[in-house]
C-alpha positions as CSV (number, residue, x, y, z in Angstrom):
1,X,78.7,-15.7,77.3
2,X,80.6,-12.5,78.7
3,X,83.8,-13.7,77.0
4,X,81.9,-14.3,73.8
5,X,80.6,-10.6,74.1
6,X,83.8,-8.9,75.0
7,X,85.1,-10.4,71.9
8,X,82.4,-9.5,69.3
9,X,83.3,-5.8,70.9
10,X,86.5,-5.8,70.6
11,X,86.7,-7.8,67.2
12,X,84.4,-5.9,64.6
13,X,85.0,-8.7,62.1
14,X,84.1,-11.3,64.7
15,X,81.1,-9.1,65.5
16,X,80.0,-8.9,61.6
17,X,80.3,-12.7,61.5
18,X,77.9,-13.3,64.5
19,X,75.3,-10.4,62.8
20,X,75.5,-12.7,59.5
21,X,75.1,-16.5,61.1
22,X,72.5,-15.3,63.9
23,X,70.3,-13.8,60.7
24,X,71.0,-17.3,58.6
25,X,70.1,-19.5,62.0
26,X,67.1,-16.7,62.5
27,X,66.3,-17.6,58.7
28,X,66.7,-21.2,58.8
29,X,65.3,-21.9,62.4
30,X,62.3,-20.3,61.9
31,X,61.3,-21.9,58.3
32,X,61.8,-25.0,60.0
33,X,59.8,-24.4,63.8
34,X,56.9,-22.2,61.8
35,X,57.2,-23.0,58.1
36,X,53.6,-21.3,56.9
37,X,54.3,-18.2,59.0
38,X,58.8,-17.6,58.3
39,X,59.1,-19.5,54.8
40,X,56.3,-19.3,52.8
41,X,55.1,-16.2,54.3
42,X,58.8,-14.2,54.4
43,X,61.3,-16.5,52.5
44,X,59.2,-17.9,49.9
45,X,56.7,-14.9,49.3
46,X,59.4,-12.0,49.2
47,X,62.5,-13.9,47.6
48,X,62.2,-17.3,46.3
49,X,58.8,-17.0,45.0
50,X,59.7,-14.1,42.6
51,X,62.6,-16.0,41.2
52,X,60.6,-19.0,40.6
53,X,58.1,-16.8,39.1
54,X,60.8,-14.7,36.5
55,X,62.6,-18.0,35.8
56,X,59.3,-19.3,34.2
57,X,58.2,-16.4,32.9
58,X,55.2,-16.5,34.8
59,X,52.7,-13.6,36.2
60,X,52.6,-15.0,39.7
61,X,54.0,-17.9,41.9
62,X,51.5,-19.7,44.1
63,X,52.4,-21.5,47.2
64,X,49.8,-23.4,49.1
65,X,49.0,-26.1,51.3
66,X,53.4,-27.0,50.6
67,X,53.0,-26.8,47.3
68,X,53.8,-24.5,44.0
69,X,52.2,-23.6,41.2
70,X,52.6,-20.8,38.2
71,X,49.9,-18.7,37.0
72,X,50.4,-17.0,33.6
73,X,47.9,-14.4,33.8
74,X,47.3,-11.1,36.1
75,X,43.5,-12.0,36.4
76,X,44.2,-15.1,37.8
77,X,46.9,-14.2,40.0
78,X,44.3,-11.4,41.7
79,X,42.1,-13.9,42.7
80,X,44.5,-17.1,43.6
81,X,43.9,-17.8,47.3
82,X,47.7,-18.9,49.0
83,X,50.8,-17.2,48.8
84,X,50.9,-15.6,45.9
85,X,55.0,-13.9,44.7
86,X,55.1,-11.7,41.3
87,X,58.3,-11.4,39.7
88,X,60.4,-7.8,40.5
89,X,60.7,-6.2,43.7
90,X,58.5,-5.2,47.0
91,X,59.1,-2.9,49.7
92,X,59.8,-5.3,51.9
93,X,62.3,-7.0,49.4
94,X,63.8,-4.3,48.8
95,X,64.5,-2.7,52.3
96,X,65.7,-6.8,52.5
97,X,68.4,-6.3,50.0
98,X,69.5,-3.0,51.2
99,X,70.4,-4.6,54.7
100,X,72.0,-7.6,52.7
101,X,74.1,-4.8,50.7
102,X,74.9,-3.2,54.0
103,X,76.4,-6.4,55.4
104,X,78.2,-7.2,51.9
105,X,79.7,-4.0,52.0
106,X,81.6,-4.3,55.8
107,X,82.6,-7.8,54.8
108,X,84.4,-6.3,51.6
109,X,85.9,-3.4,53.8
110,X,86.9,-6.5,56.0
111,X,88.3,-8.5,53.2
112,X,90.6,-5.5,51.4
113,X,92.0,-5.0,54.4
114,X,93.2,-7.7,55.1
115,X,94.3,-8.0,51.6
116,X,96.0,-4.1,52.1
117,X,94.3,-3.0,48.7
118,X,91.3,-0.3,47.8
119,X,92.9,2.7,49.3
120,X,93.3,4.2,45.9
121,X,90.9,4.8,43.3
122,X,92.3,2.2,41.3
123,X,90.1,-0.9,42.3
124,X,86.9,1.6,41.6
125,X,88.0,1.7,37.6
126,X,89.2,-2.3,37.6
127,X,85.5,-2.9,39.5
128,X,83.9,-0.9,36.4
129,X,83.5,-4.0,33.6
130,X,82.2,-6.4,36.5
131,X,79.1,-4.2,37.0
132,X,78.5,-4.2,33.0
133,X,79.2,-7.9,33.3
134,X,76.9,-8.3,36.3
135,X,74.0,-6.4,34.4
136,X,75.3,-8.4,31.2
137,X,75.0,-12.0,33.3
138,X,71.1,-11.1,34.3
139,X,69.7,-10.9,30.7
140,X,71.1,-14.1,29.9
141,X,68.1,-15.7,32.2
142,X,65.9,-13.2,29.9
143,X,66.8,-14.5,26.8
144,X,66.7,-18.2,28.1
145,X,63.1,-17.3,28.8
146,X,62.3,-15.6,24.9
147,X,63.9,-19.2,23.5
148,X,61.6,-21.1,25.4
149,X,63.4,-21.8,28.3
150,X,64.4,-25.8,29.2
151,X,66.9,-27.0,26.8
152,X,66.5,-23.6,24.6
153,X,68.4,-21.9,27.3
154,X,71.9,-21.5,28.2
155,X,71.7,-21.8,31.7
156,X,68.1,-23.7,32.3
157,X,65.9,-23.4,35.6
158,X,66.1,-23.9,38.3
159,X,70.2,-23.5,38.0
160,X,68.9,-20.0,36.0
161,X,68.2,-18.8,39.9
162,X,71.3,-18.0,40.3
163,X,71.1,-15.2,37.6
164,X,67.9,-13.9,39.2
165,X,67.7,-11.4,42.2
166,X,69.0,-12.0,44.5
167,X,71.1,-15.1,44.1
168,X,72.7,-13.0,41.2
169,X,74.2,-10.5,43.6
170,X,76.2,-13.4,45.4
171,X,77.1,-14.9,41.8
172,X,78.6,-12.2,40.3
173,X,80.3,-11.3,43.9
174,X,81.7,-14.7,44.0
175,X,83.0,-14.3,40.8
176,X,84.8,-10.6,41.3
177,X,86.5,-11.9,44.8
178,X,88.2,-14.9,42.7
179,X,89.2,-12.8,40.2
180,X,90.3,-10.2,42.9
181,X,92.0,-12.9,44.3
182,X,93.8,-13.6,41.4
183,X,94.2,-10.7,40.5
184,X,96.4,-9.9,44.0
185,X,98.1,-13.1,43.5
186,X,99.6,-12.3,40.3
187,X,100.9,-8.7,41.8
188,X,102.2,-10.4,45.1
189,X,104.1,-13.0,42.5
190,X,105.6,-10.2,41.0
191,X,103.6,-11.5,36.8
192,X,102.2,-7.9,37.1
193,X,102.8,-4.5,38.2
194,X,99.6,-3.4,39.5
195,X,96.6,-5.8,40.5
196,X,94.1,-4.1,38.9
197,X,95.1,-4.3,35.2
198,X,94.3,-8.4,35.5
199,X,91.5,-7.7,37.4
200,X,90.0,-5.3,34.8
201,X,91.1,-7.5,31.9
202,X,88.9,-10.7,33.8
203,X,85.8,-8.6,34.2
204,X,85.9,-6.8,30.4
205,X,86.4,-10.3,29.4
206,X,83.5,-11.8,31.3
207,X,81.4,-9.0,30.2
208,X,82.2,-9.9,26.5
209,X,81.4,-13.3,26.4
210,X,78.0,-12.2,27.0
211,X,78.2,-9.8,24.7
212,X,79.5,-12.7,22.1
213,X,76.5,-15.1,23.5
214,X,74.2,-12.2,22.1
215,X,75.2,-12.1,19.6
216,X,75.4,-16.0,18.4
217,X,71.2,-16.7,19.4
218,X,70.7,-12.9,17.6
219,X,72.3,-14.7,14.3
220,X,71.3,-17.9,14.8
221,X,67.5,-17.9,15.9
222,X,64.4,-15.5,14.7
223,X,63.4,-15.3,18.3
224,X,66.0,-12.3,19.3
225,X,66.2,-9.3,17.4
226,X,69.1,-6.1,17.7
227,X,67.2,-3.1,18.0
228,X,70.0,-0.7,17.5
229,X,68.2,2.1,18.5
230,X,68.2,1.5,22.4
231,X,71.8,1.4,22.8
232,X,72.7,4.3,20.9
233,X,69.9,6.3,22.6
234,X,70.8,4.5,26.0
235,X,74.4,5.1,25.8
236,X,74.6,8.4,23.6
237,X,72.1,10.1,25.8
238,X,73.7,8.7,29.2
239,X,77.3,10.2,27.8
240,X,75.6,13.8,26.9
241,X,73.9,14.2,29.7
242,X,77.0,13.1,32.3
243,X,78.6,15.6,30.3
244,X,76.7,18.5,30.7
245,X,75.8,17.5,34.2
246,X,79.6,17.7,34.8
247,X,80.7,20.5,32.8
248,X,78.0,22.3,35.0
249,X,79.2,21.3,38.4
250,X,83.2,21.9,37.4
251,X,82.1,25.4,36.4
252,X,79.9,26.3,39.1
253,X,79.8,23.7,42.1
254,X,82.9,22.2,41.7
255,X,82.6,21.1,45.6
256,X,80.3,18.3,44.7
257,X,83.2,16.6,42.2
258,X,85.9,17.5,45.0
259,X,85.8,14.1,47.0
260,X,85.0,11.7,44.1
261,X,86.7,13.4,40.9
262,X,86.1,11.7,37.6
263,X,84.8,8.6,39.8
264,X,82.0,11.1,40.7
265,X,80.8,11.5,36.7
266,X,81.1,7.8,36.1
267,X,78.6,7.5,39.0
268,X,76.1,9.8,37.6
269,X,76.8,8.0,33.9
270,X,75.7,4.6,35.9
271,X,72.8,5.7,37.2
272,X,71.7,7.9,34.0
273,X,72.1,4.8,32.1
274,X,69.8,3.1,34.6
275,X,67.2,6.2,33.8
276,X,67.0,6.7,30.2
277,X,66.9,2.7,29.7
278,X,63.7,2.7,31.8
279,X,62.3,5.9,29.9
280,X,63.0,3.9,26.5
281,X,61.9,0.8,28.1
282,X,58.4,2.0,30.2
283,X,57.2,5.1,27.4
284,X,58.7,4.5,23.7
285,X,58.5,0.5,23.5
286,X,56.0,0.5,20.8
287,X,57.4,3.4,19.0
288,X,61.4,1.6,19.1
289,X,59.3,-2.0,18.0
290,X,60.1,-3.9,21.4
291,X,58.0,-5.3,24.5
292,X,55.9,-3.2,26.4
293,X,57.5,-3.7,30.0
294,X,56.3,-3.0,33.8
295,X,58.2,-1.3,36.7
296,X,59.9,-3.9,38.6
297,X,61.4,-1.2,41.3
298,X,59.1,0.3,43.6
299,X,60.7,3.8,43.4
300,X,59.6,3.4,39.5
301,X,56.5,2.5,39.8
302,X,55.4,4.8,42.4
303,X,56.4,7.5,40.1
304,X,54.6,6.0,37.1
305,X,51.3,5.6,40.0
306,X,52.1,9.8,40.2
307,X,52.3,10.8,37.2
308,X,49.3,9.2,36.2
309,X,47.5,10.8,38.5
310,X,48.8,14.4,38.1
311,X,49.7,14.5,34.2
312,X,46.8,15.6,31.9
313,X,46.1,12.6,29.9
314,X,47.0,14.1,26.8
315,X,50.7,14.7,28.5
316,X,51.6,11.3,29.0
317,X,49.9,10.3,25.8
318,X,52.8,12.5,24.6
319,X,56.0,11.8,26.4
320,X,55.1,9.2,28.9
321,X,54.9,8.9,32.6
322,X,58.6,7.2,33.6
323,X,60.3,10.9,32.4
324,X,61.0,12.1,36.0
325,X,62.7,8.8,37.0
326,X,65.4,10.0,35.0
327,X,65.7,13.0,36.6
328,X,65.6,11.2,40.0
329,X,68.6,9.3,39.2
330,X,70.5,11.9,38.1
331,X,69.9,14.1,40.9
332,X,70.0,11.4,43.2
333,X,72.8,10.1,41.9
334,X,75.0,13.7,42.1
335,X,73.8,14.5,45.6
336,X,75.3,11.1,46.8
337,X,78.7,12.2,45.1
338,X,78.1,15.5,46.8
339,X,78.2,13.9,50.1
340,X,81.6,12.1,49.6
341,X,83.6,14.5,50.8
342,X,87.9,14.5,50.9
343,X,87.4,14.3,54.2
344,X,86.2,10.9,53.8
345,X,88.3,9.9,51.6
346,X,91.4,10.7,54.0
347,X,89.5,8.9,57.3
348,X,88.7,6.1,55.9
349,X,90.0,5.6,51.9
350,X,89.2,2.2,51.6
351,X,85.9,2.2,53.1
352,X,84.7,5.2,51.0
353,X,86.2,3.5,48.3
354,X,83.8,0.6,48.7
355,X,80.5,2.3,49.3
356,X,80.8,4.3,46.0
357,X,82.2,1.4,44.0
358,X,78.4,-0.2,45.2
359,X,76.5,3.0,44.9
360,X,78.1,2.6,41.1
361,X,76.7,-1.1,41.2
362,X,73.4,-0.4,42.1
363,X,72.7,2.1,39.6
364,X,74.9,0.3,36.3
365,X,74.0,-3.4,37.0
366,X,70.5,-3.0,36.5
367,X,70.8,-0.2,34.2
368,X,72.4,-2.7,31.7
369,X,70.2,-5.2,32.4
370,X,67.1,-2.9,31.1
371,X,68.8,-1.4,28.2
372,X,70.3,-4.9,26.8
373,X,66.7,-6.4,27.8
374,X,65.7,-3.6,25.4
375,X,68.3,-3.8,22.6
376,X,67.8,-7.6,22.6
377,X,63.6,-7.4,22.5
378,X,63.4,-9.8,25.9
């Protein structure tokens, strides 16, 4: 056992690979010795239970006595008796995925090392269509559920899982390392100059077939519907506002661009995307003629919760209650560019590199998601 220790020490890969299997033998030992207690009360209620419940389109998920059943309605999902898992994310879920991220992350900072690529801001631009692709990928499941789901869909349950949080975080990273893979290959073999330009071409490709899938079941079936509108709201107002927001902080804080550069405002486009999408989504659905949707993100809806409670009716009657989620993300989004300084850039390039190529992900990915969603009426 010492030797064992002095290695995970000395080895910091070796060290993030026991982290990751004592967690998945953690996991799976424990749904196996207390199944009630670790899998349907952690597993099943925080992760697998909300999938099963978005990839039916159902209100709640019910697990008792081993077995699952779906509930289409909120009133009946109050007073089910079991385990009961909505669709969308919990506190617990969430702090979940942030750990998961965390872990993701020092594997990737493993991986392009080894690889010797990421010290330059060039994989952060080639990484760019994956993240619309990613967002892109995850309303696919949505519109399998508006055509009725089963044979309507493109990709049917339960394999639809895999486009649902948060099996669609490992789908779309499995497909980014092979094309990454690729990608290197083809430098190393001397077909291209720079890795990236393949690497970009395979994610903007990706993200187009979606696109192109859209647009077949938009032309072919009544069900989906182009609402115009959102994206040119969605987009338009993202684009004006990173402008603005940058123009201001060249001009008179240029220290919080100094680090990032450019990267920095395609950041604070990501996450602004994210924002007005939810505005559109939460406060003018009935006036753009799509769904009325809920918060999924706990961050949203406690500021919905807040806003209702401190806006005079008559306010949010008028513009709504999501409007300062917008404002979070761009703030929040511009004091995390803030914080990556040079300095940390010339420490540790590829590491930096990483962690704002997922701060990027976090914000664009779902942004996408909500704003297609949106455009598409799913």
């Amino acid at each position: 056992m010492a030797a064992v220790s002095d290695r995970l020490s000395e080895d910091p890969e070796a060290l993030w690979g026991g982290t990751v299997l004592a967690l998945l033998a953690a996991l799976i030992g424990g749904s196996a010795l207390f199944p009630q207690t670790v899998y349907d009360g952690f597993v099943w209620k925080y992760f697998w239970g909300p999938v099963v419940a978005d990839g039916a389109g159902a209100s709640c998920a019910v697990r008792s006595g081993g077995e699952t059943s779906l509930l289409f309605s909120l009133n009946d999902c109050a007073t089910a008796t079991g385990v009961v898992a909505e669709p969308g994310y919990t506190t617990i879920s969430t702090l979940s995925y942030a750990l998961i991220l965390v872990l993701m992350l020092v594997g990737i900072v493993f991986l392009i090392r080894r690889l010797d690529i990421g010290d330059e801001p060039g994989l952060f631009f080639a990484l760019f269509p994956f993240m619309l692709f990613g967002g892109s990928l995850r309303t696919v499941e949505d519109v399998g559920i508006a055509l009725g789901g089963g044979a309507e869909a493109l990709i049917p349950f339960p394999w639809s899982a895999f486009l649902i949080s948060p099996f669609i975080y490992f789908t779309v990273f499995l497909i980014t390392l092979i094309a990454l893979l690729i990608s290197v290959g083809a430098e190393r073999q001397e077909l291209v100059s720079r890795y990236e330009y393949p690497l970009a071409a395979i994610g903007s490709l990706a993200f187009g077939a979606t696109l192109v899938y859209y647009g077949y079941v938009a032309a072919t079936t009544e069900v989906i519907n182009v609402v115009w509108a959102v994206p040119i709201i969605t987009l338009g107002g993202a684009t004006v506002i990173t402008a603005i927001t940058w123009y201001v902080t060249q001009n008179y804080a240029p220290h919080i661009n100094a680090g990032t550069g450019f990267a920095g405002a395609i950041v604070v486009w990501g996450h602004t995307v994210d924002g007005v999408a939810n505005v559109l989504s939460l406060d003018w659905s009935s006036q753009l003629g799509i769904p009325n949707y809920s918060p999924k993100h706990v961050v949203n809806g406690a500021i919905i919760d807040l806003m209702s409670a401190v806006q005079p009716a008559s306010v949010s009657a008028a513009i709504g209650t999501a409007w300062p989620f917008l404002f979070v993300k761009v703030g929040a989004a511009l004091f995390v560019v803030w914080l990556f300084e040079p300095e940390m850039f010339e420490e540790s390039p590829r590491y930096s590199w990483v962690l704002l190529i997922a701060v990027l992900a976090v914000g664009l990915g779902p942004g996408t998601r909500d704003f297609l969603r949106a455009t598409l009426g799913v």
